[in-house]
LOVODREN-202334 format. One line per 8 residues: number of its first residue (from 1); their letters; for each residue x, y, z of N, C-alpha, C. Coordinates in Angstrom, 2 decimals. Example, Ala and Ser with C-alpha at 12.3 -4.5 7.8 and 13.67 -1.06 7.14 Angstrom:
<recs>
1) as) 13.19,-5.69,7.80,12.30,-4.50,7.80,13.20,-3.30,7.80; 12.85,-2.25,7.08,13.67,-1.06,7.14,12.90,0.03,7.87;
</recs>
This chain:
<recs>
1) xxxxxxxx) 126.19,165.23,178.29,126.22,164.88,176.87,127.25,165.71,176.11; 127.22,167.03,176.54,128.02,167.89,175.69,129.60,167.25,175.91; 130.07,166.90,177.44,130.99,166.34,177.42,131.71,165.21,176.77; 130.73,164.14,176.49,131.08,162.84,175.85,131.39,163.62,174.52; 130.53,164.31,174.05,130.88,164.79,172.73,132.17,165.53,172.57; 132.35,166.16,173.40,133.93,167.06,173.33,134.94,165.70,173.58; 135.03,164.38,174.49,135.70,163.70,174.61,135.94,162.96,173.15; 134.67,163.09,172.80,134.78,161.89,171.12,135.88,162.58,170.24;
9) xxxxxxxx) 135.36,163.91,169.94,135.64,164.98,168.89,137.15,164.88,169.23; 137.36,165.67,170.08,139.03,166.24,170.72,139.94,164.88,170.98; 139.77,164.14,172.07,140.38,163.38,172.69,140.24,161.47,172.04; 139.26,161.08,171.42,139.02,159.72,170.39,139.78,160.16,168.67; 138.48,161.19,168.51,139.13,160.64,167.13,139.97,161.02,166.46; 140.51,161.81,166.92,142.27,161.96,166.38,143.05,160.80,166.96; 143.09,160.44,167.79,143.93,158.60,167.82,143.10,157.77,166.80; 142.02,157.46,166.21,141.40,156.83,165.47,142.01,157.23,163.93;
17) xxxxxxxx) 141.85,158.54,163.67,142.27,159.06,162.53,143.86,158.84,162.65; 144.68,158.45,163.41,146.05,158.70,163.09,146.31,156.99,162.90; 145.78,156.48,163.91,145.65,154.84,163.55,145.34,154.13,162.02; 144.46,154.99,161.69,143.76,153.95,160.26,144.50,155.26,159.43; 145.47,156.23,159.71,145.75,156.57,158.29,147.35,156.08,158.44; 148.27,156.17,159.63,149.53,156.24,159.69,150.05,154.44,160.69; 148.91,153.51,160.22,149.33,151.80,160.92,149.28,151.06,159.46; 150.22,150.25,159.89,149.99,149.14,158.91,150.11,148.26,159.52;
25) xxxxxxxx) 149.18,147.18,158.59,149.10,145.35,159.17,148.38,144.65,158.14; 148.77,143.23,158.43,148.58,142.55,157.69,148.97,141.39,158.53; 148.97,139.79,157.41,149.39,138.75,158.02,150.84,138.46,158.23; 151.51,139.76,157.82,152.91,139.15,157.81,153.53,140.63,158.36; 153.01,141.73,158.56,153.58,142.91,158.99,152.47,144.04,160.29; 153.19,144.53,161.19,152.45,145.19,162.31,153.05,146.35,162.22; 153.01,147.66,162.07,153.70,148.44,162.48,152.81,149.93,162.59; 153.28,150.84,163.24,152.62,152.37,163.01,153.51,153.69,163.19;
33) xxxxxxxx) 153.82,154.60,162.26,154.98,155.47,162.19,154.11,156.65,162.01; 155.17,158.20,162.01,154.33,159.36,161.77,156.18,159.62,161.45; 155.66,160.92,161.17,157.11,162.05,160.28,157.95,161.81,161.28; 158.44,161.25,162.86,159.92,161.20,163.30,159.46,159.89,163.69; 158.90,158.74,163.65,159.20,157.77,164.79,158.27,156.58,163.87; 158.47,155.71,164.18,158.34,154.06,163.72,158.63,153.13,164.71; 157.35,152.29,164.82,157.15,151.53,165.98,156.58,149.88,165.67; 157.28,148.75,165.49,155.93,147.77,165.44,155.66,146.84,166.75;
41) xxxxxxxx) 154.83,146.57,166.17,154.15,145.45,167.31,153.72,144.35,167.21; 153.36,143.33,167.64,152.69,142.01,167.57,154.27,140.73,166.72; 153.75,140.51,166.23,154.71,140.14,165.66,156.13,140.06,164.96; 156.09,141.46,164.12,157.03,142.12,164.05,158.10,142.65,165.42; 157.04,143.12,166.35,158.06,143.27,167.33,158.95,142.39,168.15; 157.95,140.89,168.11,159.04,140.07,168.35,160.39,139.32,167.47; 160.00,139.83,166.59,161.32,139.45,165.04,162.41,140.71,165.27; 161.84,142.34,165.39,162.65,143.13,165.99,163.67,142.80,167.53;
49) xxxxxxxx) 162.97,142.87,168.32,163.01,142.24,169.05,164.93,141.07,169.57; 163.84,140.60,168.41,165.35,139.24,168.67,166.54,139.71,167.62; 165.95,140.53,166.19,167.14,141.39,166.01,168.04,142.15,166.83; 167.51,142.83,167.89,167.78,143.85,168.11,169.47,143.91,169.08; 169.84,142.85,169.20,171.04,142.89,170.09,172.22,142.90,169.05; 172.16,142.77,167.63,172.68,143.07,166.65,172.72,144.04,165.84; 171.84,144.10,165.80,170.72,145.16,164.86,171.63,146.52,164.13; 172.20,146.96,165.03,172.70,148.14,165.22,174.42,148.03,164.43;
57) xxxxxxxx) 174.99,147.13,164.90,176.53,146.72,164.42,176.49,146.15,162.94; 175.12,145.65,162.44,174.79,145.18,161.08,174.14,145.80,160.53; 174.01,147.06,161.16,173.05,147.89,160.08,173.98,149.19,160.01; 173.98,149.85,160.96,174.58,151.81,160.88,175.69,151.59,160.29; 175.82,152.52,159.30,176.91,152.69,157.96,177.05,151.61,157.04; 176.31,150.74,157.21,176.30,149.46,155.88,175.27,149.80,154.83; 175.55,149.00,153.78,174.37,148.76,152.91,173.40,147.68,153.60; 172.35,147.80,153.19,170.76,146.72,153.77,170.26,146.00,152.45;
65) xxxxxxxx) 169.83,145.07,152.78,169.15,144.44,151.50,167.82,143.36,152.26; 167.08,143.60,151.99,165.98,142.73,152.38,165.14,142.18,151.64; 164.64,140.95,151.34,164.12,139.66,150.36,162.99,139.83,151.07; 162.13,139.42,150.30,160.80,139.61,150.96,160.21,140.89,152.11; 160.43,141.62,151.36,159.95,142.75,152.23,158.93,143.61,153.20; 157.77,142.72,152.29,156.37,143.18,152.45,155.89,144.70,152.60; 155.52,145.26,153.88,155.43,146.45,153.89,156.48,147.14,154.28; 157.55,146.98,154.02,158.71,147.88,154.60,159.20,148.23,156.20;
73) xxxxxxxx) 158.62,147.53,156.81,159.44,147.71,158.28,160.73,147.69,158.22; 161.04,146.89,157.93,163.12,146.61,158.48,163.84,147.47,157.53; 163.80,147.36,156.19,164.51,148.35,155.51,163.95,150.19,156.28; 162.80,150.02,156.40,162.86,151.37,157.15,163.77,151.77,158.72; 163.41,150.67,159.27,163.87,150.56,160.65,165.86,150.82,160.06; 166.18,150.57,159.08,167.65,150.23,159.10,167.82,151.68,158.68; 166.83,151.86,157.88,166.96,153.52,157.47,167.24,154.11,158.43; 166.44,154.95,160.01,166.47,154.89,160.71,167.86,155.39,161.63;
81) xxxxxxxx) 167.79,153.96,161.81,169.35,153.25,162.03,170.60,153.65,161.48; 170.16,154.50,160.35,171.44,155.17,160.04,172.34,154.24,159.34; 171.29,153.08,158.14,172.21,152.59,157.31,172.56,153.98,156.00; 173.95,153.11,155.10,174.07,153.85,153.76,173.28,153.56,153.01; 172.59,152.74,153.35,171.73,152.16,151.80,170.61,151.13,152.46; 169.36,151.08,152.37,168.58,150.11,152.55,167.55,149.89,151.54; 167.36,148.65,151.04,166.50,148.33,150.21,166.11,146.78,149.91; 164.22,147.07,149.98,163.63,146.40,150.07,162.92,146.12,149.12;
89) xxxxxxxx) 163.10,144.82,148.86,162.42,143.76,147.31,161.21,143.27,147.74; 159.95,142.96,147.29,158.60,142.06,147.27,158.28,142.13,146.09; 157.62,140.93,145.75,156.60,140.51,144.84,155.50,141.49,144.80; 155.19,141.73,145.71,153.50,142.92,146.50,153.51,144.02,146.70; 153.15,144.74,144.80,153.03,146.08,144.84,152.06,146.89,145.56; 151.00,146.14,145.99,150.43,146.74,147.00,151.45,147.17,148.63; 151.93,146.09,148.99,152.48,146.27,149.89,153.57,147.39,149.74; 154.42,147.20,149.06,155.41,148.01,148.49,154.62,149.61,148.22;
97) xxxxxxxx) 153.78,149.67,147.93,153.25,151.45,147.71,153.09,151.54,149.61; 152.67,150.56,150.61,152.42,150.92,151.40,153.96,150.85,152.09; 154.62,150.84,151.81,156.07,150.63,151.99,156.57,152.25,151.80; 156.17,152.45,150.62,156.85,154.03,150.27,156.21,154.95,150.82; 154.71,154.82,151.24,153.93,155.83,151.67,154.77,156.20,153.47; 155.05,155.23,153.56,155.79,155.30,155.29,157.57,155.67,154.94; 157.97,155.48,154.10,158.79,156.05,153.65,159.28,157.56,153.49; 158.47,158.04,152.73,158.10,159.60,152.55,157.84,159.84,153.45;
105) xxxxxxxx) 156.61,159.88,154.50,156.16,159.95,156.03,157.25,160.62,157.00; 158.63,159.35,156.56,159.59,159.47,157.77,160.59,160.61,156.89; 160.45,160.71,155.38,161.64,161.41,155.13,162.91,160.39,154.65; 163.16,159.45,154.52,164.70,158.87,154.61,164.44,158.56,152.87; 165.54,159.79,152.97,166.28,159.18,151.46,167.15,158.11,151.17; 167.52,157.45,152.10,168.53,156.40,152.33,167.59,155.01,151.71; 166.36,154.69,151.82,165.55,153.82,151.76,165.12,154.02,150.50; 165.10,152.80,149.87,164.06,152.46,148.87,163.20,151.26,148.44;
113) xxxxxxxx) 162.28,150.88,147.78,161.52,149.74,147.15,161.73,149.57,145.92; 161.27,147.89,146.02,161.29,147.59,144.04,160.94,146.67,144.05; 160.08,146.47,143.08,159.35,145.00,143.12,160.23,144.40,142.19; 160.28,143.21,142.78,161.41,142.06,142.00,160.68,140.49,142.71; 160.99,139.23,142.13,160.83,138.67,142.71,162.10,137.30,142.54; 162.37,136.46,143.51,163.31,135.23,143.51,163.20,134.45,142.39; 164.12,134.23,141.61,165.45,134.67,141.93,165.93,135.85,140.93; 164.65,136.34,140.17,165.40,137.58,138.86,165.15,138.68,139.79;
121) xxxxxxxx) 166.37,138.79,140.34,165.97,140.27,141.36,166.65,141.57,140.22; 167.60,141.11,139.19,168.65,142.56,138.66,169.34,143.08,139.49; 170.14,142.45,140.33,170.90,143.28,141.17,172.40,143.02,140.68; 173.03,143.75,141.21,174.30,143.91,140.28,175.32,144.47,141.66; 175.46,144.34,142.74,176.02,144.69,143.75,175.55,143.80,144.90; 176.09,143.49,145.67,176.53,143.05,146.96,175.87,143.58,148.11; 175.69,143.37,149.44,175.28,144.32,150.49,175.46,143.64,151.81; 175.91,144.38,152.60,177.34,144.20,153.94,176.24,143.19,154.65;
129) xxxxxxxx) 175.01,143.78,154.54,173.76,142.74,155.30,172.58,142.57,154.65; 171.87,141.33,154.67,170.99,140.59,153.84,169.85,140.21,154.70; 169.03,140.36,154.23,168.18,139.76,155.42,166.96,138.94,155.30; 166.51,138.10,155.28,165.75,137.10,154.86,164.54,136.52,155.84; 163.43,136.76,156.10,162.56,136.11,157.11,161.24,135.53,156.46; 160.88,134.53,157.18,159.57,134.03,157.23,159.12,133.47,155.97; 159.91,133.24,154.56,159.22,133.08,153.68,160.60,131.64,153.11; 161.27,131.02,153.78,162.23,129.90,153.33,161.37,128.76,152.42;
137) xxxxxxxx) 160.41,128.46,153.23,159.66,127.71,152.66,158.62,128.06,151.64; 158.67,129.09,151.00,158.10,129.34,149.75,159.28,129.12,148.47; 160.24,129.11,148.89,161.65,128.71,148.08,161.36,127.07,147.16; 160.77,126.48,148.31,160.42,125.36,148.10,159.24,124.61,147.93; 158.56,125.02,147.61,157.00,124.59,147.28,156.75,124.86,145.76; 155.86,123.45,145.62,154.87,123.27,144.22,154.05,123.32,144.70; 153.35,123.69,145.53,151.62,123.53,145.79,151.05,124.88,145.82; 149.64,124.73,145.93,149.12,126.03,146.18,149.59,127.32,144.78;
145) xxxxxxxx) 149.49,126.95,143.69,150.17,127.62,142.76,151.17,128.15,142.56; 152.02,127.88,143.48,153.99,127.84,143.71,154.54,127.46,142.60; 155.71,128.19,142.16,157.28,127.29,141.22,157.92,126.95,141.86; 158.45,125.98,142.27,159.58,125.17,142.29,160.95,126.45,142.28; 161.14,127.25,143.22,162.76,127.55,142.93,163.93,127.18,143.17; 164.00,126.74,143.97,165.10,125.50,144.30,165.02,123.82,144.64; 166.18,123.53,143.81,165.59,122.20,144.52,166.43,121.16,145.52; 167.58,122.23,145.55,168.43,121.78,147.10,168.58,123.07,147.78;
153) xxxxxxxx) 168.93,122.62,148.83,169.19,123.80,149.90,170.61,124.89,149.78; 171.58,123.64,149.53,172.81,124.28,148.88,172.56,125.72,147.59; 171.41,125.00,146.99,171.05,126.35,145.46,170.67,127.54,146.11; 170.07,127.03,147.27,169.57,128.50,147.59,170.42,129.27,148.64; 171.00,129.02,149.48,172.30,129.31,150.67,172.92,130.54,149.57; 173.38,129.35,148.42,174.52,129.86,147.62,174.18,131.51,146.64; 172.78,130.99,146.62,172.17,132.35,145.83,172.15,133.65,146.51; 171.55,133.73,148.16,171.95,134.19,149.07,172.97,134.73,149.62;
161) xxxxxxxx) 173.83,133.72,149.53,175.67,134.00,149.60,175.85,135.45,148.42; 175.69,134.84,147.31,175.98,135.72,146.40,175.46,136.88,146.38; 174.62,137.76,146.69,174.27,138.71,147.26,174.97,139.19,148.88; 175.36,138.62,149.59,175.73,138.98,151.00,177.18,139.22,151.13; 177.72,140.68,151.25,178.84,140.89,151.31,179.80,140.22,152.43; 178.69,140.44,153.69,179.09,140.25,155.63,178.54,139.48,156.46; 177.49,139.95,156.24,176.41,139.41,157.07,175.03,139.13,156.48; 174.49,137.60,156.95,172.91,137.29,156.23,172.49,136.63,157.98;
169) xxxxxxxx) 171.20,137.80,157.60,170.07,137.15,158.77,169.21,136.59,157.95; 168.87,135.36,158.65,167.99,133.92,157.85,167.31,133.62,159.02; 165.96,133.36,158.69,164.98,132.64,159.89,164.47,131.73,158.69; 165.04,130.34,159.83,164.91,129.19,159.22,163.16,128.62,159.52; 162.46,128.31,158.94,160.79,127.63,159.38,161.17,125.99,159.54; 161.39,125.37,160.51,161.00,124.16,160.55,159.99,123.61,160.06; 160.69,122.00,159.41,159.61,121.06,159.04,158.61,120.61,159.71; 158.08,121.01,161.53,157.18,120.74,162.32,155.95,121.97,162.08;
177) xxxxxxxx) 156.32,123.12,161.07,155.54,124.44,161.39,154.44,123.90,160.15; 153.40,124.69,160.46,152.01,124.27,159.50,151.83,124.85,158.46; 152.95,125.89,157.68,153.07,126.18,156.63,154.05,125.60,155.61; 154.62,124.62,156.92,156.39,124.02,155.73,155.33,122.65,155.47; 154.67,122.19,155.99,153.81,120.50,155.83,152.79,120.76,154.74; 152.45,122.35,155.02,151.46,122.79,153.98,152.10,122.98,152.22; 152.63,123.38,152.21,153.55,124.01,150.84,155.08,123.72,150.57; 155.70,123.10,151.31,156.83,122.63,150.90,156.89,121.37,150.29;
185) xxxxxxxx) 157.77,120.90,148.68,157.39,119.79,147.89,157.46,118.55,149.02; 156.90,117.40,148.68,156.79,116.82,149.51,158.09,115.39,149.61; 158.92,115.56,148.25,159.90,114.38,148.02,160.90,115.67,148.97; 161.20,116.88,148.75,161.89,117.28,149.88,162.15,117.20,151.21; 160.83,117.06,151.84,160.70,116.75,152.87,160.62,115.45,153.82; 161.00,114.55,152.48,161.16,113.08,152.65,162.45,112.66,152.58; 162.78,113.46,152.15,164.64,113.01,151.78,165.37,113.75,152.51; 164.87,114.94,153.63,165.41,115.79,154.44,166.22,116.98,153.85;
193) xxxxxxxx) 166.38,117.04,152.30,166.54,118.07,151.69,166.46,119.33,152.06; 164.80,119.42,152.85,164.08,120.57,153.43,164.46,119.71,154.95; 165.46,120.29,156.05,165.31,120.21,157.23,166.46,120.91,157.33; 166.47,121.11,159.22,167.27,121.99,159.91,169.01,121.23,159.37; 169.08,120.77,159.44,170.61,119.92,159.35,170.96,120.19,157.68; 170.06,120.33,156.93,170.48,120.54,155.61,170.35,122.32,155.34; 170.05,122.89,156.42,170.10,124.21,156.06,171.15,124.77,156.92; 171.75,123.90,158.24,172.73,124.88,158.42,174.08,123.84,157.64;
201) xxxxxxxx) 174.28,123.40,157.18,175.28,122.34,156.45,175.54,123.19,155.51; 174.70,123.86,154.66,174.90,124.68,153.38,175.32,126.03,153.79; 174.85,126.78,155.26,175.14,127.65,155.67,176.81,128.06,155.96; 176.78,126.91,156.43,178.65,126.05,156.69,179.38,126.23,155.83; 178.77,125.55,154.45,179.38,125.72,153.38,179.87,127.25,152.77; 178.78,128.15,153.39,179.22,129.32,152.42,179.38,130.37,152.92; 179.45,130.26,154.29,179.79,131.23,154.96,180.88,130.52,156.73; 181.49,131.73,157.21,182.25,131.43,157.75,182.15,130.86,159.28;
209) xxxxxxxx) 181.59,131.28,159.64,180.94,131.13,161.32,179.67,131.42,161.17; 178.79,130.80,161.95,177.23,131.05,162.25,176.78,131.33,163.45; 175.86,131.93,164.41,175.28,132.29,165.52,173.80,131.48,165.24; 173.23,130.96,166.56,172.03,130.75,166.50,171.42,131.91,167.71; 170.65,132.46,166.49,169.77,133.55,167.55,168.65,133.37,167.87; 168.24,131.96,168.02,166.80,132.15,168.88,165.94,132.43,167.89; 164.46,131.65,168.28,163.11,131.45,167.92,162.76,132.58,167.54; 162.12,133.18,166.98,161.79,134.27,166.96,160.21,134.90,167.28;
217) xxxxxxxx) 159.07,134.37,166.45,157.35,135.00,167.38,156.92,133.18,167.04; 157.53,132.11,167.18,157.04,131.23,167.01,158.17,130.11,167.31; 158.00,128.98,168.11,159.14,128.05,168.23,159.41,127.54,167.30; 158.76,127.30,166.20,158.96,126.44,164.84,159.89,127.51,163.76; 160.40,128.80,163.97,160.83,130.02,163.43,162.24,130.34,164.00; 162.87,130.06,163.29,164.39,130.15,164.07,165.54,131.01,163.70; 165.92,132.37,163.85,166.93,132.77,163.86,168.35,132.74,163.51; 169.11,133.14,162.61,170.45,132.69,162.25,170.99,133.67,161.63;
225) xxxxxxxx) 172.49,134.13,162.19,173.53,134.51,161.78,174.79,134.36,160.92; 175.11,134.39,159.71,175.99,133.83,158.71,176.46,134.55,158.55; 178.50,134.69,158.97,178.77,135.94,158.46,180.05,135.55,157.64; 180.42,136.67,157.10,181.85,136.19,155.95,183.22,135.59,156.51; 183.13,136.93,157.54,184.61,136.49,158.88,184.04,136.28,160.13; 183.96,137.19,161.00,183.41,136.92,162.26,182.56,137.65,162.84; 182.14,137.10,164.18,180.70,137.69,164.84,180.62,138.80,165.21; 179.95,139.44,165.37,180.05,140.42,166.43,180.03,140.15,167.80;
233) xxxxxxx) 181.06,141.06,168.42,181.41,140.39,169.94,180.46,139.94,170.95; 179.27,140.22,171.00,178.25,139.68,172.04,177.80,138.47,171.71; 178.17,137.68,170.45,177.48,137.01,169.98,178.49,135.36,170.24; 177.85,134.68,170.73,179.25,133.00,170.45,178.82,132.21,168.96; 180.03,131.95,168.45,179.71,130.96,167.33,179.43,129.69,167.73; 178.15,129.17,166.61,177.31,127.91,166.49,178.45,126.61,166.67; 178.24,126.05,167.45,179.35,124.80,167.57,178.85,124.11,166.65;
</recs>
């Protein structure tokens, strides 16, 4: 008995205590960091993951900018990474305090938060890389107590554009996924407004070459590279 008890005390609950004070998660973020190191998992790690063969050439010594941020993984991760500048926008000041709390944690003055939301962000500068995931189709929805922010695809590429000095990572949600059928307007999705062919067409439009990088934690979730001039060398441009 005395043993189980020394195993609980010593060897359990300090992994328990470091778990529920230094993890975060949610439906849209996995991750767990302490003062040198940051790690995610589940989901996030497969979005890392499929970043990651880039990751590095679009982030170290650039500015970062990330739309939808949630709890701060990637702007941290870019921190990290040894960007000049990373910073991350959400609607979700909750999330966002849990954003800074891992922030401070790691130390990086390079990183910061701000709640803003699409399209009145106040930004007034540019940034070498942009980064955009999982939330395209909230761009476009009236339902579910949504505004309407765009109402072509071109409005929004272009808004995007305008913020992106170099490089914009975009994960596109197909019209087959159960959140674009759920919340995206529905004359959009009838007129193909909202589909793959009208989002890389606008992509075309406003930027110079594109990469398709692959699915990302879901086949309906797709990956994309838009850059001003050209790829980075591992990468082939989108025919």
């Amino acid at each position: 008995m005395k043993k189980l008890i020394y195993d609980l005390v010593f060897n359990h609950l300090p992994r328990l205590w470091f778990a529920r004070q230094f993890a975060v998660q949610n439906q849209y973020q996995s991750y767990v960091y302490s003062a040198d190191c940051l790690a995610a998992y589940d989901d996030t790690l497969k979005k890392l993951t499929k970043l990651w063969p880039v990751w590095e050439a679009l982030v170290r010594g650039k500015s970062f900018l990330e739309l939808g941020c949630d709890t701060g993984f990637f702007p941290l991760q870019a921190g990290l990474m040894g960007a000049s500048q990373a910073l991350g926008l959400d609607r979700n000041q909750q999330a966002l305090a849990q954003a800074e709390e891992a922030r401070r944690c790691l130390g990086l003055g390079n990183v910061s938060f701000r709640q803003a939301s699409i399209p009145g962000l106040g930004l007034s500068q540019t940034f070498d890389t942009v980064l955009f995931l999982s939330t395209i189709h909230y761009m476009f929805s009236d339902k579910e107590g949504n505004r309407l922010l765009f109402s072509t695809m071109d409005d929004f590429i272009a808004f995007l554009a305008g913020l992106t000095g170099a490089h914009l990572l975009i994960e596109f949600v197909l019209p087959p996924d159960k959140y674009v059928q759920r919340l995206v307007a529905a004359d959009l999705l009838a007129s193909g407004e909202y589909s793959q062919a009208s989002f890389l067409a606008a992509l075309s439009r406003h930027f110079a070459v594109l990469a398709d990088l692959g699915p990302t934690h879901l086949e309906t979730r797709r990956l994309y590279l838009a850059c001003r001039h050209g790829l980075p060398s591992i990468l082939t441009p989108l025919a």
